[in-house]
MARSE-800882 format. One record per residue (C-alpha): x negated, y, z negated. Coordinates in steps of 0.25 Angstrom, whole numbers, plus 2048, in hexadecimal, padded with zeros to 3 digits. Layout:
N
XYZ...
% end
This chain:
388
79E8188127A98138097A381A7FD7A18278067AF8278087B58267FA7AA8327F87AF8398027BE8377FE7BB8387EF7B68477F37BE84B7FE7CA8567F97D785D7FE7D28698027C68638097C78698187C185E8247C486882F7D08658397DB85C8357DB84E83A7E784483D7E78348367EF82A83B7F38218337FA8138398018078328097FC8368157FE82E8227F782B8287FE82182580981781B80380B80D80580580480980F80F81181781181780A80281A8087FF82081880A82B81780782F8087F883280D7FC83781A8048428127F98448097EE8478147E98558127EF85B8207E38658217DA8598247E384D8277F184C8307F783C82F80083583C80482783980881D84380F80F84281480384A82280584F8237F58548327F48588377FC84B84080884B83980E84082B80D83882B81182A82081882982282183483082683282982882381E82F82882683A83082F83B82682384081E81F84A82A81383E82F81283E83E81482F84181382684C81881785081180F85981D8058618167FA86981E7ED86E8167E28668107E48598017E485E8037E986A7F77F18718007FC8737FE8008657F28068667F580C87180081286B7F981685F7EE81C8687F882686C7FE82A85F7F282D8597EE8368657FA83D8637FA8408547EA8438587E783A84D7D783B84A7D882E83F7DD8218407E281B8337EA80C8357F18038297F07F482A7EC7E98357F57EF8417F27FE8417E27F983F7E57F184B7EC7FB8537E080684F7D57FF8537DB7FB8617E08098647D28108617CF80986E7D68178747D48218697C78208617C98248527C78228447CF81683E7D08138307D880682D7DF80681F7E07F88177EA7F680E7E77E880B7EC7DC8147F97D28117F67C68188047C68198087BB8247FE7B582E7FF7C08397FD7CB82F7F07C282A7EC7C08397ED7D183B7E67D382E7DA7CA8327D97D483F7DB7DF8377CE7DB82E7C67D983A7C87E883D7C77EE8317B97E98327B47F283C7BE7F98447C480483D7BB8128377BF81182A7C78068217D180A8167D580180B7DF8037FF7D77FE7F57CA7FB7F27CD7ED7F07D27ED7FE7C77F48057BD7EA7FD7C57DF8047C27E68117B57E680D7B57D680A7BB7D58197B07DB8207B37EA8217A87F48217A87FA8117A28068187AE8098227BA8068167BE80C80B7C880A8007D38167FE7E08127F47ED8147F87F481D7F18038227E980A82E7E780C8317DB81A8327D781F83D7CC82E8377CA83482A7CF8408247C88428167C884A80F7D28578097C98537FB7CC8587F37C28667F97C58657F47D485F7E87D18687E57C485A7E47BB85B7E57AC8587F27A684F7E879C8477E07A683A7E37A983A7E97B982E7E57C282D7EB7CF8267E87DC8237ED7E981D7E87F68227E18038277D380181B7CE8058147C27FF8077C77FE80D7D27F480F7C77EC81C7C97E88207BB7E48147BA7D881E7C67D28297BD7D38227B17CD81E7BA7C182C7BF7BE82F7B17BE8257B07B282A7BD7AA8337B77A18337C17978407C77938467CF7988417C97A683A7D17B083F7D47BE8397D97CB83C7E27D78357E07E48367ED7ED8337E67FD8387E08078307D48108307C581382D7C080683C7C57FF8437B78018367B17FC8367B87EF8467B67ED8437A77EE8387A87E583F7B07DA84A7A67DA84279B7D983A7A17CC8497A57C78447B57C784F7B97D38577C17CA84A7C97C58457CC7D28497D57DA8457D87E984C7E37ED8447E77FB8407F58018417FF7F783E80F7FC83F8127EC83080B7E882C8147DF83A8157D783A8077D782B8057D282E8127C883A8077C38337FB7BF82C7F87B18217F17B981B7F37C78157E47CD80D7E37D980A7D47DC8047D47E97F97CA7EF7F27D47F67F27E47F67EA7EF7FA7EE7F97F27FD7F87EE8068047EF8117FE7E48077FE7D980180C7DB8128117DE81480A7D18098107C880B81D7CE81881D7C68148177BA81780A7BB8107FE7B580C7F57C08077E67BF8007E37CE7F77D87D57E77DB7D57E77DB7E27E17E57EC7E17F37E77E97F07DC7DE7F07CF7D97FD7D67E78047D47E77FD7C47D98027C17D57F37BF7E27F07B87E37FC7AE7EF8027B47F97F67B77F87E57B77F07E07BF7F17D17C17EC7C67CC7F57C37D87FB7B87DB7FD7B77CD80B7B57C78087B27B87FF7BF7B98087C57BF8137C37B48097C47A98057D37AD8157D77AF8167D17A280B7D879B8107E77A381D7E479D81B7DF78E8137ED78B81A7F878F80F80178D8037FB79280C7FA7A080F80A79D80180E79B7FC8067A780480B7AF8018197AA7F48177AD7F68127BB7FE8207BE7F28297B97EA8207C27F38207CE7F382F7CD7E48337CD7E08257D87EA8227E17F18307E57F28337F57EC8417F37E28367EE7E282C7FA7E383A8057D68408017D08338017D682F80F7D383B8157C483B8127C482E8187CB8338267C283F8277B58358247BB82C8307BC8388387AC83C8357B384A82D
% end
């Protein structure tokens, strides 16, 4: 079935006619506008509206406002919020029952642990298609490792389908005990940018116009490895010295602060929180670094090479997939601060290997991981869930 798929999706083209158009859902638990948030409302505008209408529903849980919602109707997206008392409250599938009735939906698509969850309970009312997504798992604290165990234990069997960002990823599946037959691997995707100016961080931030510029981007979370970046800055002593910017917010900032100070690196790094600018600040530095732990398929390094930029990343995940095997960025092992330093090292001693690289990771970016791309492929996957 997997191969079939990709088949199918390899062949299926725009003008393609399936008959009526249908409606997909898509539902995430959602705290605050990143990656996959990106991800679900650049497809949902891609979606060829002849075949394929998108709604997509978040938990509203006590807040004002969601993200993701108020960006989706800013984009003309039908939204919904689900608001139940307690987290996990029965009441959400409930709820959700009713919205998807109301937008008529014919798909159900859900992202992460909590909207499986929620799916599969409220299929007790409404019998439909759900396709779970995976984007990889954190094992961020020990409640989000007890959910993920749960959320393994469906992925085994209870959904129609089983999206993964990578083929790393959905071989990990695989390894975990879900179907091959029943999951399939489609990359996420970037827009491709024609111009972004660089954001004037060394004037902010009181940089050197000579100091070499790293920049990273990811919640400050340990599993996005952020403290092995500022172990390796610690190592490049090369004049002039390096500094850092880390774009995020998250319970690991005063952690890294301390760990900066005590490796004497405080006044080259530089953790400067939510930024809405990503792209201009990614477009600034000399050299994109990724060092997570664990990824599915990171959006920072595909951002960063569809602008040009050099990138030195973890070999994690998806990651060797975007690199082609390491031909279009570094790739180094995580976890791994002297490899981490020796790669930024070597991007920035030569100039022009870090240019062609990064050249090479553009082209790449711009005939593999487009969302016109990643639409035509989802879309032959909803209609195959449908029996279409």
């Amino acid at each position: 079935m997997a191969s079939t798929l990709l088949e199918t999706a390899a062949s299926v083209r725009p003008e393609t006619n399936h008959g009526a158009t249908r409606t997909v859902c898509h539902v995430i638990s959602s705290n605050f506008f990143g990656g996959p948030e990106k991800q679900i409302l650049a497809h949902c505008q891609k979606l060829d509206p002849s075949r394929w209408r998108a709604v997509v529903g978040s938990f509203l849980e006590g807040r004002e406002r969601v993200p993701i919602i108020e960006a989706a109707r800013e984009r003309g997206i039908p939204a919904f919020t689900i608001d139940t008392r307690f987290p996990w409250s029965p009441d959400a599938a409930r709820q959700l029952h009713q919205s998807l009735r109301r937008h008529r939906a014919d798909l159900l698509v859900t992202h992460g642990y909590k909207p499986n969850a929620v799916g599969f309970l409220m299929r007790r009312w409404k019998r439909m298609p759900q396709i779970a997504y995976v984007r990889g798992f954190t094992a961020e604290t020990w409640r989000v490792r007890r959910y993920e165990t749960l959320d393994r234990w469906l992925l085994k069997g209870g959904f129609s389908r089983v999206l993964c960002v990578s083929e790393a990823t959905r071989q990990r599946m695989i390894e975990a005990g879900v179907d091959p037959e029943r999951i399939l691997a489609v990359h996420n995707a970037v827009e491709i940018p024609t111009a972004v100016l660089p954001a004037p961080l060394r004037g902010e931030l009181g940089i050197p116009d000579s100091a070499p510029l790293l920049v990273a981007a990811g919640r400050l979370s340990a599993e996005k490895g952020h403290r092995f970046l500022i172990d390796a800055l610690a190592k490049l002593k090369q004049a002039p010295q390096p500094h850092a910017v880390i774009l995020g917010e998250g319970r690991e900032h005063e952690p890294l602060k301390k760990l900066a100070r005590l490796l004497g690196v405080e006044n080259r790094l530089h953790l400067v929180g939510f930024r809405r600018d990503v792209l201009p600040c990614l477009r600034a530095a000399d050299l994109v670094v990724n060092p997570s732990l664990t990824e599915g398929l990171p959006n920072v390094v595909l951002e960063a090479q569809s602008l040009g930029v050099p990138v030195v990343a973890t070999d994690v995940g998806g990651v060797s997939e975007i690199f082609d095997g390491g031909q279009t960025g570094w790739l180094v092992p995580a976890g791994d601060p002297e490899s981490l330093a020796d790669a930024i090292r070597a991007a920035l001693s030569d100039p022009g290997q870090a240019e062609e690289r990064a050249a090479a990771g553009r082209r790449r970016i711009q005939e593999q991981f487009s969302f016109s791309l990643q639409a035509e492929r989802l879309m032959a996957v909803y209609d195959d869930a449908l029996g279409r």
